[in-house]
Residue, then its C-alpha position, 0 to 999 in steps of 0.5 A: x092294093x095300092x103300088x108305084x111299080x107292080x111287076x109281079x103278082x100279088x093276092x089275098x084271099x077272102x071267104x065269101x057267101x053265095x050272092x056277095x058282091x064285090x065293087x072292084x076299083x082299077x086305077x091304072x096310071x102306067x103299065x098294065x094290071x090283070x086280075x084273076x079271082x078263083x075258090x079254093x078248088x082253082x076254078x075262075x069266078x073272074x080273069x081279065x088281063x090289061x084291065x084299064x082304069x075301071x070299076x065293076x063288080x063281081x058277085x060270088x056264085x057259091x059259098x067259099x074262100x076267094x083268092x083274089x090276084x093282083x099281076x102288074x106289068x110296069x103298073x103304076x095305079x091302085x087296085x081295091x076289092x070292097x065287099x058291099 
């Protein structure tokens, strides 16, 4: 995801297997970004607020379909989910 001015939320989902990780890229050039990542029942596998330029992974605890959620207040930059 990739944004000039994100001042709203944004997701997409993603069905993934116990174990999966996922290299996560923040860039952010202006404002502020959160992301919330959850399964099919709501329950948080990651949730982060004013996450500065950063990457890091996140590993998937049991097999599901993740929504992964982009909320960007004035953000300027680019957000990406890469499953290894």
């Amino acid at each position: 995801m990739e944004y000039s001015i994100l001042n709203t939320s944004d997701h997409r989902s993603m069905p993934l297997k116990t174990g999966d990780v996922i290299d996560t890229t923040v860039v952010s050039d202006d404002g502020s970004v959160d992301i919330q990542v959850e399964n099919s029942e709501g329950e948080p596998s990651y949730s982060e607020t004013g996450i500065p330029t950063s990457e890091f992974e996140i590993v998937i605890s049991q097999d599901d379909t993740y929504t992964f959620t982009v909320t960007g207040h004035k953000a300027k930059g680019s957000v990406s989910f890469i499953k290894r």
